[in-house]
DSSP file (Angstrom, degrees, kcal/mol; ACC not computed):
  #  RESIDUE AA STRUCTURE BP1 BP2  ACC     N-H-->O    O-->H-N    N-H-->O    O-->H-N    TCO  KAPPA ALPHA  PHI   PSI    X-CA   Y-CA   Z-CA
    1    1 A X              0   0    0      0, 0.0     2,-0.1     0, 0.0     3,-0.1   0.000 360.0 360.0 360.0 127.2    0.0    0.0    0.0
    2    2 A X        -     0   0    0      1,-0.2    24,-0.1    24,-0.0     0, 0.0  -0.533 360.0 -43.6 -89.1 163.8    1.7    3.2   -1.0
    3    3 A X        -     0   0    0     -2,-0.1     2,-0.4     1,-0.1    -1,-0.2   0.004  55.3-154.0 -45.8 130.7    1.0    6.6    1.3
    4    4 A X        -     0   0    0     22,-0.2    24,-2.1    20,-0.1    -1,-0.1  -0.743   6.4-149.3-103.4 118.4   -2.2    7.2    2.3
    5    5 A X        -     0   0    0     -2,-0.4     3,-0.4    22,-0.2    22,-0.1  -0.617  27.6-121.8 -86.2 162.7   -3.8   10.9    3.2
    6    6 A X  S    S+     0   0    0      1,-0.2    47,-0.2    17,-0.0    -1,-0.2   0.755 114.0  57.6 -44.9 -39.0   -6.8   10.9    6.1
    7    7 A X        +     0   0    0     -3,-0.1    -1,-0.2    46,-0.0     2,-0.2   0.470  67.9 118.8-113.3   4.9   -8.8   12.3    4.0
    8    8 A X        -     0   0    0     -3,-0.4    46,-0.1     1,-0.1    45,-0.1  -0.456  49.3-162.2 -26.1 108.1   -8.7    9.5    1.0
    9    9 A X        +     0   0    0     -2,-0.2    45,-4.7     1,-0.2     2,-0.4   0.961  67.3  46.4 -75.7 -49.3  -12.6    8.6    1.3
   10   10 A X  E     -a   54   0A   0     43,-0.2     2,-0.3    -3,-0.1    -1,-0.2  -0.736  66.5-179.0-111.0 140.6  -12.1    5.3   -0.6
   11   11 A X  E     -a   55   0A   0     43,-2.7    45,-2.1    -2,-0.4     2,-0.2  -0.930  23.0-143.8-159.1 125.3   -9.8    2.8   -0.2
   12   12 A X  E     -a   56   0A   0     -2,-0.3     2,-0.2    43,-0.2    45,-0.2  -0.543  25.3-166.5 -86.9 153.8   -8.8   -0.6   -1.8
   13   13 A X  E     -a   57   0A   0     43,-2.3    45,-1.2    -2,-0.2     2,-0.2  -0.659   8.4-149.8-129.3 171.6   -7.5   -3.3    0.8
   14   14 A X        -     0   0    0     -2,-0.2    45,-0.1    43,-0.2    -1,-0.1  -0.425  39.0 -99.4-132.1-169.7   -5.8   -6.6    0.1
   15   15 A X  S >  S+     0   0    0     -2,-0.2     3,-1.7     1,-0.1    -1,-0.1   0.845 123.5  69.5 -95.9 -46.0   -6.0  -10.0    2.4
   16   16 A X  T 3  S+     0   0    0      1,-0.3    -1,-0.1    -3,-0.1    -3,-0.0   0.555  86.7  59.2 -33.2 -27.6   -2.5   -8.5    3.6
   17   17 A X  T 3  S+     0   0    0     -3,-0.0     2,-0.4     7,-0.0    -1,-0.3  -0.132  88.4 147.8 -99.2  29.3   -4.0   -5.4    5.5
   18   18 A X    <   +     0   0    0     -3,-1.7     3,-0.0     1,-0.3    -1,-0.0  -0.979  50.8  48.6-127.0 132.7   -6.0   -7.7    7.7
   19   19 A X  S    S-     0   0    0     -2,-0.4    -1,-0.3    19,-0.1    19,-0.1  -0.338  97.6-155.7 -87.7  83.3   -6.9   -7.3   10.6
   20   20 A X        +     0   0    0     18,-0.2    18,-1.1    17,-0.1     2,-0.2  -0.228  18.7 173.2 -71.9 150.6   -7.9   -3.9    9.1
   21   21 A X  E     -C   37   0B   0     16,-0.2    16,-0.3    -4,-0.1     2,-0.3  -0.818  36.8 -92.0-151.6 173.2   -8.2   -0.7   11.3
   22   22 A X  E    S+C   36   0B   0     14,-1.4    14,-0.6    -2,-0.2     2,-0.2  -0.904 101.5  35.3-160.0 105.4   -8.8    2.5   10.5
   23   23 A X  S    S-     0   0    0     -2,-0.3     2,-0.2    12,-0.2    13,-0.1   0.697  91.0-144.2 -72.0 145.6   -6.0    5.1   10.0
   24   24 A X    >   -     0   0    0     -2,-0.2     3,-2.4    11,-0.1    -2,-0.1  -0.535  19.0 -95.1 -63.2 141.6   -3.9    2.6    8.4
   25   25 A X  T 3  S+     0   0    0      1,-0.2    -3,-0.0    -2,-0.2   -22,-0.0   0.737 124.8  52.2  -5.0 -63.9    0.0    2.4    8.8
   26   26 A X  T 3  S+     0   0    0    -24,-0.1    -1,-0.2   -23,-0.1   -22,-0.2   0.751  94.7 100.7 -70.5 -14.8    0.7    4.3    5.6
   27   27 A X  S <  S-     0   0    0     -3,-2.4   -22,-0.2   -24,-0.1     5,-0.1  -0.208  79.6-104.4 -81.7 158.0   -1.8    7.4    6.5
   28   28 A X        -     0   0    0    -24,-2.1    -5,-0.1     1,-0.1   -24,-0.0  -0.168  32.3-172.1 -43.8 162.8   -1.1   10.9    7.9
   29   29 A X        +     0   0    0      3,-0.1     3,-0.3    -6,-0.0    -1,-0.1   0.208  53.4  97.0-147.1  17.3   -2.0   10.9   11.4
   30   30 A X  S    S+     0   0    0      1,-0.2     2,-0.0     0, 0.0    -2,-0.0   0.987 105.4  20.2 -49.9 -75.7   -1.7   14.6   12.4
   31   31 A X  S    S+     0   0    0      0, 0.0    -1,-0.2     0, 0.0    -3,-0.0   0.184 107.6 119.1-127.1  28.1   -4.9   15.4   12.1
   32   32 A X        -     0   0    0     -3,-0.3    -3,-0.1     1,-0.1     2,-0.1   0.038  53.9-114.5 -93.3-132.0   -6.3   11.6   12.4
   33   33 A X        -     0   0    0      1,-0.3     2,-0.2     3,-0.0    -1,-0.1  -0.081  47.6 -63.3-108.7-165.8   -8.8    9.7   15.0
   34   34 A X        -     0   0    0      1,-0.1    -1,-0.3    -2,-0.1   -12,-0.1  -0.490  64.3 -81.0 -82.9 173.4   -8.3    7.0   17.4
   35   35 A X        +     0   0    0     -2,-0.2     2,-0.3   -14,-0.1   -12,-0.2  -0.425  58.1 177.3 -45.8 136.8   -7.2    3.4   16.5
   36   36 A X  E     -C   22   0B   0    -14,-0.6   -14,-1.4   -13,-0.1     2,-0.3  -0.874  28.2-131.4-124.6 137.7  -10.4    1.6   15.4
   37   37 A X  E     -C   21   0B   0     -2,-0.3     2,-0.6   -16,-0.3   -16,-0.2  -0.593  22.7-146.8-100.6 130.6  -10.8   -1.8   14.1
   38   38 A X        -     0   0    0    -18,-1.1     2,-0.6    -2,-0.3   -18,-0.2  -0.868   6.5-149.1-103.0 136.9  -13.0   -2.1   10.8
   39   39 A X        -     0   0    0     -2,-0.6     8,-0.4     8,-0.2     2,-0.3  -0.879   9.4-134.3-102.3 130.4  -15.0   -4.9   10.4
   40   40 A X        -     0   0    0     -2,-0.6     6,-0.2     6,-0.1     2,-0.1  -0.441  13.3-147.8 -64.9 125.3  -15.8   -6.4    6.7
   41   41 A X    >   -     0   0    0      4,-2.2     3,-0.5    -2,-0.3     4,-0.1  -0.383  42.6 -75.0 -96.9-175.4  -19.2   -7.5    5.5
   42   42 A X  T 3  S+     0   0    0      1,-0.3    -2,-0.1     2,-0.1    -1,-0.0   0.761 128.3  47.3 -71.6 -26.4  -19.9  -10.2    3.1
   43   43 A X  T 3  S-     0   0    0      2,-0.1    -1,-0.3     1,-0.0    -3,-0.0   0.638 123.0-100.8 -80.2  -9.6  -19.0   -8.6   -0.1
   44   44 A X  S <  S+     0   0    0     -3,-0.5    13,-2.8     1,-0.3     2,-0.3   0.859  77.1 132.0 129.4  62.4  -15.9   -7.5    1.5
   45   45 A X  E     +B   56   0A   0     11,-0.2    -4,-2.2    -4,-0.1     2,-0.3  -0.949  25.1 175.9-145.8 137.6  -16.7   -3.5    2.4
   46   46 A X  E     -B   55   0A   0      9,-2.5     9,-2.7    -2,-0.3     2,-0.7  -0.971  17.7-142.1-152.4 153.0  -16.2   -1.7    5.2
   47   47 A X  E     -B   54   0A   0     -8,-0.4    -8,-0.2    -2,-0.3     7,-0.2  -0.869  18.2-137.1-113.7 124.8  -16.4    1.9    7.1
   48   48 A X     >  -     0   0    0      5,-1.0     4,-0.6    -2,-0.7     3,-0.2  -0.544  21.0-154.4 -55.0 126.3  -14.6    3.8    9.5
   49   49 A X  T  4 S+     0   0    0      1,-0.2    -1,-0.1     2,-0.1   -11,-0.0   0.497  93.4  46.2 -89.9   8.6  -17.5    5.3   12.0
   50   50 A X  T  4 S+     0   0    0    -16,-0.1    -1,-0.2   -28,-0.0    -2,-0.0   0.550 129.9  12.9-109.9  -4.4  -15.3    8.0   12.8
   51   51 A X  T  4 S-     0   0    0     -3,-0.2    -2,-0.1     2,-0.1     3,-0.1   0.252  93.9-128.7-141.1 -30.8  -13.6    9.4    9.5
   52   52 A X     <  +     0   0    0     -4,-0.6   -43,-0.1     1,-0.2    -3,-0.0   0.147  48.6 158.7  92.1 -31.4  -16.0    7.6    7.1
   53   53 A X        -     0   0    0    -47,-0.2    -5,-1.0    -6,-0.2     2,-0.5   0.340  27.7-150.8  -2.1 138.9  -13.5    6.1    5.1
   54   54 A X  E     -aB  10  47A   0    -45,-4.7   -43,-2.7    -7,-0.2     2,-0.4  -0.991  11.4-162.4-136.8 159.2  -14.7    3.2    3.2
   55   55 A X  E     -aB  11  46A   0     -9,-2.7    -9,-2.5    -2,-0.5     2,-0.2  -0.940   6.8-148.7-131.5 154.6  -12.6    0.1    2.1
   56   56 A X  E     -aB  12  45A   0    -45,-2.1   -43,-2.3    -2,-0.4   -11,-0.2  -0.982  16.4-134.8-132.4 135.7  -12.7   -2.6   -0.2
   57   57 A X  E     -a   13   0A   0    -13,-2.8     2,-0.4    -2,-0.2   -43,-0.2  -0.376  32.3-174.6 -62.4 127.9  -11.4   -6.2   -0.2
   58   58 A X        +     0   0    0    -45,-1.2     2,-0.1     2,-0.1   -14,-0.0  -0.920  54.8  12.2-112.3 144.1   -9.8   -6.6   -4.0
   59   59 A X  S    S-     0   0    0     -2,-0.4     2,-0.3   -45,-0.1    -2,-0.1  -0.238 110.8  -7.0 102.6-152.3   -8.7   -9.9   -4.7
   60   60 A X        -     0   0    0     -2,-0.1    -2,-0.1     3,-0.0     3,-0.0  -0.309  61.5-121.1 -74.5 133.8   -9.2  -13.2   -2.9
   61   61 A X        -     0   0    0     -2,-0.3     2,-0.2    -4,-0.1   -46,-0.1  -0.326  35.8-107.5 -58.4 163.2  -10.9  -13.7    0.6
   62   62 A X        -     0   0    0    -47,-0.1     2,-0.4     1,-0.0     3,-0.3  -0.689  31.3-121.0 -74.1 149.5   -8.8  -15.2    3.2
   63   63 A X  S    S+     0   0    0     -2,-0.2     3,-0.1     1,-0.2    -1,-0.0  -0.691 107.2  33.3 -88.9 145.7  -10.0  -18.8    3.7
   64   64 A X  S    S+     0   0    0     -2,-0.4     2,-0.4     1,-0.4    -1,-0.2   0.282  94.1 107.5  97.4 -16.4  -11.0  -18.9    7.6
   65   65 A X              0   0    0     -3,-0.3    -1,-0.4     1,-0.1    -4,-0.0  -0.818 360.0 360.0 -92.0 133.5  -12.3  -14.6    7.7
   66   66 A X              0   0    0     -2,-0.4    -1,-0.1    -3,-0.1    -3,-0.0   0.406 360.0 360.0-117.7 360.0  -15.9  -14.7    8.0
């Protein structure tokens, strides 16, 4: 994942960035939130409830993540 600003609304994820949470490694984090842990629905999408952010899983699920 290359550097990531805060304020990226959308963001593709890999099986490699999970456990996601929300700011990720690569993002600014002057001006971000706390640590939060994002959880993935079944088509593989999820939202930060503090920044709004949304990700998406691209590629293959991990076998064993429900």
């Amino acid at each position: 994942m290359s550097h990531q600003d805060i304020t990226q609304r959308q963001i593709e994820i890999t099986a490699a960035d999970l456990p996601l949470a929300c700011p990720m490694p690569a993002m600014s984090l002057w001006d971000a939130h706390p640590k939060v842990r994002i959880a993935l629905n079944a088509d593989g999408k999820g939202q930060c409830p503090y920044c709004g952010t949304e990700y998406t899983l691209t590629g293959e699920i991990p076998k064993g993540h429900h």
